[in-house]
N, C-alpha and C positions, 0 to 999 in steps of 0.2 A: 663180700657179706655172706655170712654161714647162715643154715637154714633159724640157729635158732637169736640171731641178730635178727632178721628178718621178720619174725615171729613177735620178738621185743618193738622192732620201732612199728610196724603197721599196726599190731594190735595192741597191745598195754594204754599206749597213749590216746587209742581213738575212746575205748573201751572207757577212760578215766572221767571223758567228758561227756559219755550218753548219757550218765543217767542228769546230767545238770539241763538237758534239752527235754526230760519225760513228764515234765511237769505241763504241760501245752498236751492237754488227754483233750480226745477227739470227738467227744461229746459239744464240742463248743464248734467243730465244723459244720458247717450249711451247707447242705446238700440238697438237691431237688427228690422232694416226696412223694413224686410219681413215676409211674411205668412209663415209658416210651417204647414203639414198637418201628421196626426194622428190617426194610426185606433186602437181603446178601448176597446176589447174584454170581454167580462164578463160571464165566464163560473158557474151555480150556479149548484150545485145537492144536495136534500134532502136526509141525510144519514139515516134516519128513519123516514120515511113517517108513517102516518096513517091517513085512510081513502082519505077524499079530500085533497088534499095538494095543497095550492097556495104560489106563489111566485110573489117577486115585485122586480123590478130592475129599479134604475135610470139612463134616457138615457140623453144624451146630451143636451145641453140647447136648447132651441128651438127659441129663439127670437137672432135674432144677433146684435152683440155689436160691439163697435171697438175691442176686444182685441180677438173675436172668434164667427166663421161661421160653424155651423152646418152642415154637407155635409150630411151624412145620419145614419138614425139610426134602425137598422134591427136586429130581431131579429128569433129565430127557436125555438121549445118546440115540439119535438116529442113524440108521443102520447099525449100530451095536448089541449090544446086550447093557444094563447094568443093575446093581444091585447095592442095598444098601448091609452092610455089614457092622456089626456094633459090640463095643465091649464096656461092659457096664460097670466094671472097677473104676476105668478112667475115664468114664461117663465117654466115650469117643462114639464117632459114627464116621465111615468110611464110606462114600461112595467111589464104589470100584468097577470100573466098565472094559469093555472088552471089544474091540475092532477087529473084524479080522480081514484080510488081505486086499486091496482093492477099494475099500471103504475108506472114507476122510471121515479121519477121527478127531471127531465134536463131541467135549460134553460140555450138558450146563446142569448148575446147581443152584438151587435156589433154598434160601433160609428166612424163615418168618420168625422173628423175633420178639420178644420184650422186655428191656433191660429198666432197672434201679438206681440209683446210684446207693452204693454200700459204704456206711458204718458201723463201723464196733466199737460200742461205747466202752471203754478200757477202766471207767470208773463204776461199773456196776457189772458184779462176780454174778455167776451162776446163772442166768440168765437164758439161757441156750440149750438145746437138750444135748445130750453123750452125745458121741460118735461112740459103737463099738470097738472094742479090741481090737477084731481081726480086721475092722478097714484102716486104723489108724495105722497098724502093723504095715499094711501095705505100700504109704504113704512113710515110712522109716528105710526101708529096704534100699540098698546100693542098686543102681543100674551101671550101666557102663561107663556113661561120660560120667555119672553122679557117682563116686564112689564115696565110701565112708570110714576107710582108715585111712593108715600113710598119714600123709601129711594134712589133709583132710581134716582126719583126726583131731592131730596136733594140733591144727592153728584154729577147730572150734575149741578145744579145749583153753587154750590160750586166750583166746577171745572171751570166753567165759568165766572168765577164773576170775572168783567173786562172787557170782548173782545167785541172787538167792531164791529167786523164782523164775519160771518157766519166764515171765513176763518180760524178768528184765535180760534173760538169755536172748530171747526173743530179738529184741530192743537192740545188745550189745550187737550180735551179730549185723543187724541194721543199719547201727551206723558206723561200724566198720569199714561195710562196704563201699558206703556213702563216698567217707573219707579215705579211700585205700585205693580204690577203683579210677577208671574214667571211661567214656566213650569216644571210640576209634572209631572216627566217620569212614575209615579206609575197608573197613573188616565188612565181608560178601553178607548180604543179609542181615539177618537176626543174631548173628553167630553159631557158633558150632555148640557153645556149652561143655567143653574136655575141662572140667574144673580142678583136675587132677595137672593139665600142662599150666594149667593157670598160675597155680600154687606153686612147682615147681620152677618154672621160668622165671617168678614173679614178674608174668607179663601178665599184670590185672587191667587190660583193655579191652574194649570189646562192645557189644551193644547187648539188648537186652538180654538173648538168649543163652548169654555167655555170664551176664553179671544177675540176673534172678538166679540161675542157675546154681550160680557160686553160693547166691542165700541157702536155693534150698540145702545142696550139701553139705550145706556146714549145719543148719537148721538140724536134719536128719541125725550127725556123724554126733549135734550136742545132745541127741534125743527127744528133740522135737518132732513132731509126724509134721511135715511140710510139704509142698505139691508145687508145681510150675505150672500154670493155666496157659495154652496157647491162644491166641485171638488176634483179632483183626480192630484196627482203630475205622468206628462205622459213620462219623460224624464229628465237629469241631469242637474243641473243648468247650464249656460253658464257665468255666473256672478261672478263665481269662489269662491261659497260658495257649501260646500259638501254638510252641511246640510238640505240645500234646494230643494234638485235635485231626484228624481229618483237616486235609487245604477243602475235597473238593468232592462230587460223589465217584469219584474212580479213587477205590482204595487198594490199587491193585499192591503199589509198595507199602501198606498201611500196616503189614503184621509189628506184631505186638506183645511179645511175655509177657505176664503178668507170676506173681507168687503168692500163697498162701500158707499160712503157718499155724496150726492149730495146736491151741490154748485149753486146759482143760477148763476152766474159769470163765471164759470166753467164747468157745468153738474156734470155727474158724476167723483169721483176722486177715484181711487183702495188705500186702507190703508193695512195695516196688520200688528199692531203690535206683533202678536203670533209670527210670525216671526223671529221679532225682537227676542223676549224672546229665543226662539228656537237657533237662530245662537249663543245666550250668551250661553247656555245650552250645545249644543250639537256639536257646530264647532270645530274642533281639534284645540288644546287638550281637547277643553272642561272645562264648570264654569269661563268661561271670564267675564270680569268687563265689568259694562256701558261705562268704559272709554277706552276701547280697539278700536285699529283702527276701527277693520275691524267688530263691532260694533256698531259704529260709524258711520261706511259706509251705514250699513244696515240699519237703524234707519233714516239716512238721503231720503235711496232710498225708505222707503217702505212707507212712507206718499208723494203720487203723482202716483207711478209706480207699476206695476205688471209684472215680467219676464214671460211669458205666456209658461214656461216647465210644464203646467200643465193645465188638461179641467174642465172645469168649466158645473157643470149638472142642479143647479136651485138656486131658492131665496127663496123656499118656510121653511112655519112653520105651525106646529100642520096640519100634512099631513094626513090625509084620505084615506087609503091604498083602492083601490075599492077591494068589494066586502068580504073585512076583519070584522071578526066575534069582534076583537079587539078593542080597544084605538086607538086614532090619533098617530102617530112618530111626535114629537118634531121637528126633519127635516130628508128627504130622503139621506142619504150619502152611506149606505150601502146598499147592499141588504138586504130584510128581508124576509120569510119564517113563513107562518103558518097549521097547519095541521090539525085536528079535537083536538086534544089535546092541541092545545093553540098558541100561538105565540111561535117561537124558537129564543133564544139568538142567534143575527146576529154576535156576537163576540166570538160561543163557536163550535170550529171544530169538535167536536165530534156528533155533530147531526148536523150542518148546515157547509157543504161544498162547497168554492169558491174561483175561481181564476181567476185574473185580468190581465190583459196584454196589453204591449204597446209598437205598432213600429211607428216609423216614418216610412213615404211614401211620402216626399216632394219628388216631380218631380224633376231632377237635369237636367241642360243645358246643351246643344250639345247632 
């Protein structure tokens, strides 16, 4: 199969039946109309230290949105040093600590929370104030795993060809993925997100970080300004999907991409097709068809809405860990850990030890 077969069957065909699924607008979802609040614990220890040993941990987002307010974000590193360091394009905050020789290196983070759950009403224009030029601008721009030509390019281009509005570019891209993608329970984390091997190998599997990822690229490459939101799942869906939810209050495996895509009509809209992929994948019994209800259901809720059982920590790419002798991280989701002997695998317990945890603390009446 040639690149531009390839291009014909994934996308023309998915492309032909979105807009017959756009008529289900998301003004007609039920979402809970309150705040809930959430404290995010992040316990890290270095199980073999040598020499300086630093660690980095993502705190909570720092810019507030509709769907979540940052209450506070505190952290402790005895016998260390730490600091919290912060970049406000990608609304990020890094607590970045510092052990030096002799010392057992401990830190913890803690995040105070209040999440939403988020709709955009896709039936009612204008509604939302601007975004500025130059932040949307920023939210366009290629990174490294996101690139925006090549084949990139080509296959939003492909994907698009037709729509006539941001809306339904939006939408196409959506369910492209939906239909085009899957999730590889075998693949280390979140994923890498190299959207560029994606497209080329067409090996489109992967888990969240790799298939939001793949939206926003193509989102960007069709000229949309689109964002990949990092987070952690903080509690159990209330939406009546298992998959989705927190089991339990240790969310140490819980991270979570999320994407967003900004509408000039609209502002910003929460998507998430890994999601989608996900609930086919892993919702009981498990390996469900596109054409399953509750599928169906999901796929319908997750371009417009975001269930907020879950915090959202930044937007950022190719992150600059301060003061790291290292390479940039692709994006902050984990914590990471380096010692005088190099950067330590944030996914290998045997040298890099951490636990996550999450209770509600919503005040309750009377």
């Amino acid at each position: 199969m040639n690149r531009r077969d390839f291009l014909q069957s994934g996308g023309i065909a998915s492309v032909s039946l979105a807009f017959a699924k756009t008529g289900r607008l998301f003004s007609q979802v039920t979402m809970l109309d309150r705040w809930r609040t959430f404290q995010v614990t992040t316990r890290v220890e270095v199980l073999k230290p040598s020499g300086t040993t630093r660690v980095w941990v993502p705190a909570a987002l720092i810019s507030e949105t509709p769907f979540q307010k940052t209450l506070a974000n505190t952290f402790d590193s005895e016998g260390g040093t730490a600091k919290i360091v912060e970049s406000k394009t990608d609304a990020l905050a890094i607590i970045a600590a510092e052990f030096p020789a002799g010392v057992r290196p401990i830190l913890t983070v803690t995040s105070r929370i209040a999440t939403k759950d988020c709709a955009v009403d896709l039936t009612a224009r204008g509604t939302t104030p601007k975004q500025s030029r130059a932040e949307l601008e920023h939210f366009l721009r290629p990174t490294k795993l996101l690139p925006t030509d090549g084949i990139v390019k080509a296959t939003a281009s492909e994907i698009t060809k037709g729509s006539k509005t941001d809306l339904e570019k939006a939408r196409a891209i959506y369910e492209w993925i939906v239909d085009n993608t899957f999730r590889n329970p075998k693949t280390r984390g979140c994923g890498v997100g190299d959207i560029r091997f994606m497209l080329e190998s067409r090996d489109l599997g992967g888990k969240c970080a790799d298939l939001n990822a793949l939206y926003v690229g193509l989102a960007r490459a069709a000229g949309l300004p689109a964002r990949d939101v990092y987070g952690i799942r903080v509690a159990k869906s209330e939406m009546g999907y298992k998959s989705l939810g927190a089991s339990s209050e240790n969310v140490t495996k819980a991270q979570h991409c999320r994407a967003e895509v900004y509408l000039d009509e609209y502002g910003w809209v929460p998507v998430d097709p890994a999601d989608v992929r996900k609930v086919v994948l892993e919702e009981p019994p498990g390996n469900r068809s596109l054409d399953d209800n509750m599928v169906k259901n999901a796929r319908a809720r997750l371009f417009g809405t975001w269930e907020m059982n879950w915090m959202a920590y930044n937007f950022a790419h190719d992150v600059a860990l301060p003061g790291s002798n290292g390479a940039p991280v692709g994006f902050l989701m984990y914590p990471q850990a380096e010692t005088t002997d190099g950067r330590l695998d944030c996914l290998d317990p045997d040298n890099f030890k951490y636990e996550i945890t999450s209770r509600e603390i919503t005040p309750t009446n009377g």
